[in-house]
DSSP file (Angstrom, degrees, kcal/mol; ACC not computed):
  #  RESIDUE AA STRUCTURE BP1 BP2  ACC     N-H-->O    O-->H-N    N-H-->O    O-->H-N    TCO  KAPPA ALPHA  PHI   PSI    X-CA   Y-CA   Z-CA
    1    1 A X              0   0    0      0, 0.0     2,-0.3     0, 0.0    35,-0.1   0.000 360.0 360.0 360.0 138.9  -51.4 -153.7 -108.3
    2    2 A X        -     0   0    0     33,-0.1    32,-0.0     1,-0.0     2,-0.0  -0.842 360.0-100.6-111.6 162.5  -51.1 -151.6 -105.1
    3    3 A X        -     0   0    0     -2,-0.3     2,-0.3     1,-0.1    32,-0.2  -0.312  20.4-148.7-116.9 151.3  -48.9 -148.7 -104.2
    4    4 A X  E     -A   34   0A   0     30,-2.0    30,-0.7    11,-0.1     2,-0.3  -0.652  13.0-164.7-124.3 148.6  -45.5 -148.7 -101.9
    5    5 A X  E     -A   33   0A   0      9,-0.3     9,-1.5    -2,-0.3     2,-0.3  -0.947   7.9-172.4-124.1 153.1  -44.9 -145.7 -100.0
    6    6 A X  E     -B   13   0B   0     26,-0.8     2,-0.6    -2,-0.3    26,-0.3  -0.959  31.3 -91.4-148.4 172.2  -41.6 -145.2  -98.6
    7    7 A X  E  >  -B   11   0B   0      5,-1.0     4,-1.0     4,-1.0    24,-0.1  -0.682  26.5-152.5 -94.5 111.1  -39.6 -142.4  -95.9
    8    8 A X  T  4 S+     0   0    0     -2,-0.6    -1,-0.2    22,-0.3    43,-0.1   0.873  94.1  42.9 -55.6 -46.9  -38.0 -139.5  -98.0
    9    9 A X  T  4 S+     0   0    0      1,-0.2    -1,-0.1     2,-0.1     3,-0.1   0.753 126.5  19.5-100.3  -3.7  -35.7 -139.3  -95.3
   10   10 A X  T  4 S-     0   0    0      1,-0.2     2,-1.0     2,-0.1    -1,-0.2   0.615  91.8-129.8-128.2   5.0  -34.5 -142.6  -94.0
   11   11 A X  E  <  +B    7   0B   0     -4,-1.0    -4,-1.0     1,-0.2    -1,-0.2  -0.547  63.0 138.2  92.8 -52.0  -35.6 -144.6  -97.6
   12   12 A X  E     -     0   0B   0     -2,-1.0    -5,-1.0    -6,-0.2     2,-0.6   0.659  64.9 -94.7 -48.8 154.0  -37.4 -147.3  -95.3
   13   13 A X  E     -B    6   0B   0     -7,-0.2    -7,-0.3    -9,-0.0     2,-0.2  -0.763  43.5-168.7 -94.5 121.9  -41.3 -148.8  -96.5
   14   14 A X        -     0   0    0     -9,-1.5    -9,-0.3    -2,-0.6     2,-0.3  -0.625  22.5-115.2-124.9 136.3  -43.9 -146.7  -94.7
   15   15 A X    >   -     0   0    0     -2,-0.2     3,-2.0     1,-0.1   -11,-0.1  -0.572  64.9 -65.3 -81.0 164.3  -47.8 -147.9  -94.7
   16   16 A X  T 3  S+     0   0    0     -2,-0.3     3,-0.1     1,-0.2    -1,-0.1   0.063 118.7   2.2 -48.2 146.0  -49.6 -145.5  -96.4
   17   17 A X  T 3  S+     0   0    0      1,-0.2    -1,-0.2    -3,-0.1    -2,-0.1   0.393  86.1 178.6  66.7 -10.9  -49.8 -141.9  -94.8
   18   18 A X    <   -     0   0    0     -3,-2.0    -1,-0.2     1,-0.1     3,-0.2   0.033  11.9-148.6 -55.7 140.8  -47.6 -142.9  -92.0
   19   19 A X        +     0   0    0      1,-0.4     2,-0.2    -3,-0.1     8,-0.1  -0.386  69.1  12.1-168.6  75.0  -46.8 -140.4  -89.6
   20   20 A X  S    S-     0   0    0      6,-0.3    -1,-0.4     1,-0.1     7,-0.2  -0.065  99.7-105.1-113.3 162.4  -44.2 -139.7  -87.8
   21   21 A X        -     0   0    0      5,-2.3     4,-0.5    -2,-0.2     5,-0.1  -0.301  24.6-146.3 -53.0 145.2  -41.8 -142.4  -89.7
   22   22 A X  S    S+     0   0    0      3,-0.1    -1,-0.2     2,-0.1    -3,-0.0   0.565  93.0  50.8 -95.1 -29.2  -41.6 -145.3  -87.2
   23   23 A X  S    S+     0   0    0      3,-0.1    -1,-0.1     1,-0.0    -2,-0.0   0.807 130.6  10.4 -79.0 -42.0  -37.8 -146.0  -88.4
   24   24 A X  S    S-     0   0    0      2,-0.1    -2,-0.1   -12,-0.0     3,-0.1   0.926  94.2-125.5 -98.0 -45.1  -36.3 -142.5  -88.1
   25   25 A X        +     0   0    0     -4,-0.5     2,-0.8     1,-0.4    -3,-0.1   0.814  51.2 158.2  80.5  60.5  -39.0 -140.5  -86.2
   26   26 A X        -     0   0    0      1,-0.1    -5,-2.3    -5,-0.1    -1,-0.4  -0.964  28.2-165.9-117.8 135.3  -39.3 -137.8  -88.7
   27   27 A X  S    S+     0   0    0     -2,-0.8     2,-1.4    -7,-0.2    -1,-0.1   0.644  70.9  61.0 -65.4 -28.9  -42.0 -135.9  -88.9
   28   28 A X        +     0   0    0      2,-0.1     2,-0.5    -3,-0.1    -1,-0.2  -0.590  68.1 168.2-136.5  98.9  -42.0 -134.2  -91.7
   29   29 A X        -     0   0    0     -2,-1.4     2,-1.1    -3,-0.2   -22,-0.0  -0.669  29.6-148.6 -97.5 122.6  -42.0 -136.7  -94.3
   30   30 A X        -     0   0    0     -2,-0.5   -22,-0.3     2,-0.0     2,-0.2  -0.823  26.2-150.2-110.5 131.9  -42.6 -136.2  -97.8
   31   31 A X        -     0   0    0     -2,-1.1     2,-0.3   -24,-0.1   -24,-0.1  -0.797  12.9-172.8 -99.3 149.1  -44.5 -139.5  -99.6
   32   32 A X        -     0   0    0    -26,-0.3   -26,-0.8    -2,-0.2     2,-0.7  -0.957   7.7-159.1-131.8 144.2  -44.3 -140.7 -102.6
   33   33 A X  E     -A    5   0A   0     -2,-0.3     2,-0.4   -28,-0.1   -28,-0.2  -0.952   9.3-168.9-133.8 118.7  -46.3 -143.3 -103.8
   34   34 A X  E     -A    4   0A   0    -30,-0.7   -30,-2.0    -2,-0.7     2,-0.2  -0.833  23.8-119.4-104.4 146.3  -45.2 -145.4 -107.0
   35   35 A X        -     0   0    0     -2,-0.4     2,-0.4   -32,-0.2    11,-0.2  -0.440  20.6-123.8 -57.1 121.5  -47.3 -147.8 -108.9
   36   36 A X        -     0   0    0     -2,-0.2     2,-0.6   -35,-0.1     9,-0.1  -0.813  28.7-156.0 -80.6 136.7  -46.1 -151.3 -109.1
   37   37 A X        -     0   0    0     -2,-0.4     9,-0.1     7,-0.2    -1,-0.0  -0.927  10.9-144.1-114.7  86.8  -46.0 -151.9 -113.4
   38   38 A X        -     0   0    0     -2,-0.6     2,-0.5     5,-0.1     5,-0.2  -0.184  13.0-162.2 -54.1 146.7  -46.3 -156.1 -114.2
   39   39 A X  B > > -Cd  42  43C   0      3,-0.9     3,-0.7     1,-0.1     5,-0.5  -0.939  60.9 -16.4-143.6 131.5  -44.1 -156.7 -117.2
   40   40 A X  T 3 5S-     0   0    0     -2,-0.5     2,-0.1     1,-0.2    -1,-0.1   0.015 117.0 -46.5  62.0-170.9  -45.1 -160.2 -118.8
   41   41 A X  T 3 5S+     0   0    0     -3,-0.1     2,-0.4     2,-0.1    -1,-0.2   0.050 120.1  86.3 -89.8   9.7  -47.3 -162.8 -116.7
   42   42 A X  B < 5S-C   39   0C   0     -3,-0.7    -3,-0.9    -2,-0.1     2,-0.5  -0.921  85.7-119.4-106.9 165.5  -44.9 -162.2 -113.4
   43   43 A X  B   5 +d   39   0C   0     -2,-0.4    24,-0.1    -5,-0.2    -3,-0.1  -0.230  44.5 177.2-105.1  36.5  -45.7 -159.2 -111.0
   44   44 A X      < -     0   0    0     -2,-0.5     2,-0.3    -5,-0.5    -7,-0.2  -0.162   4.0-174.2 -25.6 121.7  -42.5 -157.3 -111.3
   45   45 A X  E     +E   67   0D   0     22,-1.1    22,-2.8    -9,-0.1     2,-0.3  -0.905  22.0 173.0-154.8 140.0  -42.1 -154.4 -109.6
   46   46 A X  E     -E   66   0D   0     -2,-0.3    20,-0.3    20,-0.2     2,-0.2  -0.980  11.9-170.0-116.6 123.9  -39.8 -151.5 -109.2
   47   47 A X  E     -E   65   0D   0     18,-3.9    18,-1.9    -2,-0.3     2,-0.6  -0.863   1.1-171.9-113.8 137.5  -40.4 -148.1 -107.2
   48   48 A X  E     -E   64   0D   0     -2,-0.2     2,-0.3    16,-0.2    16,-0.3  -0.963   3.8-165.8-130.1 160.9  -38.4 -145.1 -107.1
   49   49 A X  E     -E   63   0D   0     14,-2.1    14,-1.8    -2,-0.6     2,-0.3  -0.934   7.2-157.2-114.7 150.0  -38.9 -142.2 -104.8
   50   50 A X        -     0   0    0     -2,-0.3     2,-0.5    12,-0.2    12,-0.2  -0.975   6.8-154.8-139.9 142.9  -37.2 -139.0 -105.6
   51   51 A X        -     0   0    0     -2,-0.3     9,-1.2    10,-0.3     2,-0.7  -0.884  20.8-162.4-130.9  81.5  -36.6 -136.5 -102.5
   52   52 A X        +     0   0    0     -2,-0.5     2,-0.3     7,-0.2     7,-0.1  -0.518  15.5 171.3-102.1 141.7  -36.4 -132.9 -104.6
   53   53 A X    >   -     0   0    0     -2,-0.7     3,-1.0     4,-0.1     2,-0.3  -0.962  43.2 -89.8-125.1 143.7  -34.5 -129.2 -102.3
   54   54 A X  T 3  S+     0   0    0     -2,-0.3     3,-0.1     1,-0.2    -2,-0.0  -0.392 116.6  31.7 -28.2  99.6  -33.4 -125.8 -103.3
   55   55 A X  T 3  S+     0   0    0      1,-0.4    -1,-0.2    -2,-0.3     2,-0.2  -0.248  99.7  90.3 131.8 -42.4  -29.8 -125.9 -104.4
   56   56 A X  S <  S-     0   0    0     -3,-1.0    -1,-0.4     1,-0.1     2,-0.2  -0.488  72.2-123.5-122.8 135.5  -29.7 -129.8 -106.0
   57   57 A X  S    S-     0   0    0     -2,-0.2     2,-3.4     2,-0.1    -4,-0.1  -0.562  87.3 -18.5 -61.9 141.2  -30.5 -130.6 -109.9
   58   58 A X  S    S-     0   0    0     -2,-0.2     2,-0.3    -6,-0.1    -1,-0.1  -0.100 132.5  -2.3  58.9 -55.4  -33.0 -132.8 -110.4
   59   59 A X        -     0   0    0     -2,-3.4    -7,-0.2    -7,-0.1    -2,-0.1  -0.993  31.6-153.5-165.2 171.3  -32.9 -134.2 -106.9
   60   60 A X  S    S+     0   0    0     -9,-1.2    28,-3.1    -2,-0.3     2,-0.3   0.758  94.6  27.2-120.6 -52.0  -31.4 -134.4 -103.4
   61   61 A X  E     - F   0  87D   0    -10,-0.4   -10,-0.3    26,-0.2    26,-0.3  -0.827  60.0-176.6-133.3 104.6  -32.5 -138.1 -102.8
   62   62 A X  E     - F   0  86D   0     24,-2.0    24,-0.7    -2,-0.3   -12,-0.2  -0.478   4.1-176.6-120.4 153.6  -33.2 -141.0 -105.1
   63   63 A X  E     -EF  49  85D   0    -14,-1.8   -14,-2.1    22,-0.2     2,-0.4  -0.595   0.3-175.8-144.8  83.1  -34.4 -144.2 -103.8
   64   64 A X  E     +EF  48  84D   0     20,-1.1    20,-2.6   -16,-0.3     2,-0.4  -0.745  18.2 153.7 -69.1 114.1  -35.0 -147.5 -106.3
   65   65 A X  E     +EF  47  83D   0    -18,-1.9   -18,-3.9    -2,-0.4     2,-0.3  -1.000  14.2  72.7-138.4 146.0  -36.4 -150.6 -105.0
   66   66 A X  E     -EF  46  82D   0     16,-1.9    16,-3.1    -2,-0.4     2,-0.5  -0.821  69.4 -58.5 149.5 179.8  -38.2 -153.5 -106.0
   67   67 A X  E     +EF  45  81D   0    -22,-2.8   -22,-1.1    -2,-0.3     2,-0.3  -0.892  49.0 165.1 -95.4 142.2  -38.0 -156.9 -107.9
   68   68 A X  E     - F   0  80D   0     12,-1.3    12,-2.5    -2,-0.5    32,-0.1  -0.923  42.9 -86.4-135.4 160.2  -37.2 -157.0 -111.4
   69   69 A X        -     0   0    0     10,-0.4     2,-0.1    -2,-0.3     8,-0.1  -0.305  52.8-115.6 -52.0 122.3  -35.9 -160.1 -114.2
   70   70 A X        -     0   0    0      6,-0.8     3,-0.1     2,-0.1    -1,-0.1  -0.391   5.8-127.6 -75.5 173.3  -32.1 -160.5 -114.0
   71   71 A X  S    S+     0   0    0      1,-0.2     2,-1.0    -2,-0.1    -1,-0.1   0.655 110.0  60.2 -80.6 -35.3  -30.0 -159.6 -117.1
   72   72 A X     >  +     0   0    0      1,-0.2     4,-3.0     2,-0.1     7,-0.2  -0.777  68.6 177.1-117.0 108.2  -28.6 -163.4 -116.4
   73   73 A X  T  4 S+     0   0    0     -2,-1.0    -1,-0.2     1,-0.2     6,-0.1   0.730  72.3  55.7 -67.0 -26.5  -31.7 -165.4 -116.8
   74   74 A X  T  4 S+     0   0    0      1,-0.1     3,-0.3     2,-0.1    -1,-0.2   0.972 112.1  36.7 -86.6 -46.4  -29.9 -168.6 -116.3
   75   75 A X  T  4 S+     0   0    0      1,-0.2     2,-0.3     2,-0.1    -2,-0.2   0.616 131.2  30.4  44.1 -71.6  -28.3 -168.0 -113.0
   76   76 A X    ><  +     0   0    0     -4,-3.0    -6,-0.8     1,-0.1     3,-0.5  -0.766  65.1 154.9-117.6  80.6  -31.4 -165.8 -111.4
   77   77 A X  T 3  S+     0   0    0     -2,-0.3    -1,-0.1    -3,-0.3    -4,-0.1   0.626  80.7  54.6 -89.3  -4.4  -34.3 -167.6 -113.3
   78   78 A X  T 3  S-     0   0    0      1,-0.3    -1,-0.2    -3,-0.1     2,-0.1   0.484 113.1-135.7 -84.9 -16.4  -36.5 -166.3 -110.0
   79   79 A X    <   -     0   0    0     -3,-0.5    21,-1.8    -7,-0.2   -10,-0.4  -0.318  26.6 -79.6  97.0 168.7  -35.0 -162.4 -110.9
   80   80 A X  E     -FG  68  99D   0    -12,-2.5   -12,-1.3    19,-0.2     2,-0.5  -0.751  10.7-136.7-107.2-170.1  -33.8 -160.0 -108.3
   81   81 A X  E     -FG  67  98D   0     17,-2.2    17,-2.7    -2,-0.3     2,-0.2  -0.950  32.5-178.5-127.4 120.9  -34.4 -157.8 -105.8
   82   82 A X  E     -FG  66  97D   0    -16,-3.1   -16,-1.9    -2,-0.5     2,-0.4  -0.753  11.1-166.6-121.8 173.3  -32.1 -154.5 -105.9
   83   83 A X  E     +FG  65  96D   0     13,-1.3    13,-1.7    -2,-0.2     2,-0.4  -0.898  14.3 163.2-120.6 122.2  -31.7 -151.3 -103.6
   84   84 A X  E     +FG  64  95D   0    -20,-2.6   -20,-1.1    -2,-0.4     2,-0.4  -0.948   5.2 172.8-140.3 158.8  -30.0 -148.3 -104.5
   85   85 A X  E     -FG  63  94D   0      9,-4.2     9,-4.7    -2,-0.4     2,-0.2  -0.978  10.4-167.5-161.8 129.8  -30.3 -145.3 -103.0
   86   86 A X  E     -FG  62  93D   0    -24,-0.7   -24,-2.0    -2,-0.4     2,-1.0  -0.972   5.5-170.7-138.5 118.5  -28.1 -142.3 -103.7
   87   87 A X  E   > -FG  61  92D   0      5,-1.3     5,-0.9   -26,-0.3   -26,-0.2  -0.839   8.8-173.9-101.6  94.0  -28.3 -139.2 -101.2
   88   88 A X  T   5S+     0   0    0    -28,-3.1   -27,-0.1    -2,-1.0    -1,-0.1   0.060  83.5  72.8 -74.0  27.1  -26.5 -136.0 -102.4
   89   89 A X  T   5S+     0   0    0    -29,-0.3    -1,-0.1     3,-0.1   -28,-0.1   0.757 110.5  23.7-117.0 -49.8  -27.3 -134.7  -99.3
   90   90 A X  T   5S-     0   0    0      2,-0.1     2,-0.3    22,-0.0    -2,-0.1  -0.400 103.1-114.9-126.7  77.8  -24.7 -136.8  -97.6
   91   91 A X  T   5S+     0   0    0     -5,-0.1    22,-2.4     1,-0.1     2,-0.2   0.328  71.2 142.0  57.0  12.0  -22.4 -137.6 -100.5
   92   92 A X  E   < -GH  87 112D   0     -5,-0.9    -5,-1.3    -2,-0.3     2,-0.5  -0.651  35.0-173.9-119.8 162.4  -23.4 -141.4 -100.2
   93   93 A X  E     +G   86   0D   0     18,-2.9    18,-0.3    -2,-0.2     2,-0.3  -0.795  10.8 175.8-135.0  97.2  -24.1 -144.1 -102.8
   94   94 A X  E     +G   85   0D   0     -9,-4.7    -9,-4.2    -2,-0.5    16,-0.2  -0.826   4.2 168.7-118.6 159.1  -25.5 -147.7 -101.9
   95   95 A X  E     +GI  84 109D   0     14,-1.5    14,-1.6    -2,-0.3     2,-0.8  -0.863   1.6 171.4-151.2 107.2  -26.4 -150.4 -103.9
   96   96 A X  E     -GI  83 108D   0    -13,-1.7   -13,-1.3    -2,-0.2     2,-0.4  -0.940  10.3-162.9-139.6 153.1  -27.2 -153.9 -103.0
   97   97 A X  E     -GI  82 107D   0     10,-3.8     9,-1.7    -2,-0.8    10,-1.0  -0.888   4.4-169.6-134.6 120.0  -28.5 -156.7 -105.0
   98   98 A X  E     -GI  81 105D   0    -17,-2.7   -17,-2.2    -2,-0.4     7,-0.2  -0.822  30.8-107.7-103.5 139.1  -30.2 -160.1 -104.0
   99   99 A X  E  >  -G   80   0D   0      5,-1.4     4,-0.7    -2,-0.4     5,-0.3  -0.317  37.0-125.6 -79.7 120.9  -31.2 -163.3 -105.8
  100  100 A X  T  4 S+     0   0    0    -21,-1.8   -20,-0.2     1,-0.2    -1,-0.1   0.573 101.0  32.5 -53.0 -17.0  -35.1 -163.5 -106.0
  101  101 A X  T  4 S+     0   0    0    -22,-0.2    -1,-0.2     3,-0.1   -21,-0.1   0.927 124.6  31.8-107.3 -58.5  -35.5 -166.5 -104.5
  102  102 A X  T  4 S-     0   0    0      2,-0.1    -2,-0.2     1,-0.0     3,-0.1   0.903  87.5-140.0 -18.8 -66.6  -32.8 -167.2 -101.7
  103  103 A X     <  +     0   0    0     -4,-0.7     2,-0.5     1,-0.3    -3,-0.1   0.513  48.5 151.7 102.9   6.3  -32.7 -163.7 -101.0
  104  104 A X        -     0   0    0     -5,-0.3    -5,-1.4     1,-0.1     2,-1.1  -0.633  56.6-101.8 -91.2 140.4  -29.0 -164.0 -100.6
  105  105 A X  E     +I   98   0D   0     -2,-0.5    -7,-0.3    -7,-0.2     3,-0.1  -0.309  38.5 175.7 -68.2 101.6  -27.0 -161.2 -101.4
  106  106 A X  E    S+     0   0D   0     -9,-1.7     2,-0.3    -2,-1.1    -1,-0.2   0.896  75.0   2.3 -57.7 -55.5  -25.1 -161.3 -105.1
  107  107 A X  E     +I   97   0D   0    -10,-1.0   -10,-3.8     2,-0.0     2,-0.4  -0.999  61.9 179.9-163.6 128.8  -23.4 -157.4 -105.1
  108  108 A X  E     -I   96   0D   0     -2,-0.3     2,-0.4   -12,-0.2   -12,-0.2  -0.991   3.5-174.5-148.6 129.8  -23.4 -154.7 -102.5
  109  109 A X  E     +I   95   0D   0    -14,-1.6   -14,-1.5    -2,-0.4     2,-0.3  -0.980  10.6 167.5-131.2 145.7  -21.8 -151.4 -102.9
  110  110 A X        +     0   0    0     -2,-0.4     2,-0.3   -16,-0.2   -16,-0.2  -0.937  25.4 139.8-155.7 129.0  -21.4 -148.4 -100.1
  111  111 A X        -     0   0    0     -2,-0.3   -18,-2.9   -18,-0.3     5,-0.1  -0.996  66.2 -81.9-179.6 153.3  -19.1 -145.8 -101.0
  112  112 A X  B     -H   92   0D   0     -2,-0.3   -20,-0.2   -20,-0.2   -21,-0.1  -0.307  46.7-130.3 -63.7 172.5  -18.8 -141.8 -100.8
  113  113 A X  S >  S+     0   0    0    -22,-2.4     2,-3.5   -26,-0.2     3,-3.1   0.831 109.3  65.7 -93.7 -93.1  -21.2 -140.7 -104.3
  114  114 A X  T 3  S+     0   0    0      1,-0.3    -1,-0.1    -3,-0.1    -2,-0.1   0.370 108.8  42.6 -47.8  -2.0  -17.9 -138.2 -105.4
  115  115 A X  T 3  S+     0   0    0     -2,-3.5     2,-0.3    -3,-0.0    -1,-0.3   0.389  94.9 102.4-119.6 -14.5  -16.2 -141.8 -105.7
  116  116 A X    <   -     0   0    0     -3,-3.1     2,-0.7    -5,-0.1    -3,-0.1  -0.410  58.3-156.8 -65.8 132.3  -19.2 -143.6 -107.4
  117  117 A X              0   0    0     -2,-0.3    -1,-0.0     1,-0.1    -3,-0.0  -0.831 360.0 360.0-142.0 110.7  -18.7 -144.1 -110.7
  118  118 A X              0   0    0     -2,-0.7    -1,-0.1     0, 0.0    -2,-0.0   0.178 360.0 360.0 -38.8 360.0  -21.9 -144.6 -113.2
């Protein structure tokens, strides 16, 4: 399996090294490159980037993508494809989720993070 790189600052999927980001036109881009992890005989994969500053626990900016196996197997027997990306840096919390095959979107959230609820 080969490795996803993504934009610390604008979340977006960067080829490896890329530099300045093409989406945002930041320079000073910190990469992270997660491993795609098969689970069972399909090529699942999920990546998360984490974005870490002075002042924030754990992190400033978390970023999850990828395909994974739905929880309703009958429904999304192809799996889905989620986003979520939660930025303390400006308060915001998105989340959207798509059917693995169609691609159409199931459940989408955008909403301040002090109003997100886990």
């Amino acid at each position: 399996m080969g490795e996803r790189y993504f934009c610390q600052n604008c979340a977006k999927e960067l080829e490896a090294n890329q530099r300045p980001c093409p989406f945002c036109g930041c320079n000073n881009i910190n990469v992270e490159a997660v491993g795609c992890v098969p689970l069972g005989m399909a090529p699942w994969a999920t990546s998360r980037a984490r974005k870490k500053g002075k002042g924030y626990k754990k992190f400033k900016k978390e970023v999850l993508q990828g395909s994974t196996p739905s929880t309703n197997s009958e429904e999304f027997p192809e799996g889905i494809t989620l986003q979520r990306i939660i930025d303390k840096e400006k308060g915001e919390y998105h989340h959207v989720v798509k059917d693995g095959k169609t691609g159409k979107i199931t459940h989408e959230e955008h909403e301040p993070l002090d109003q997100h609820k886990s």
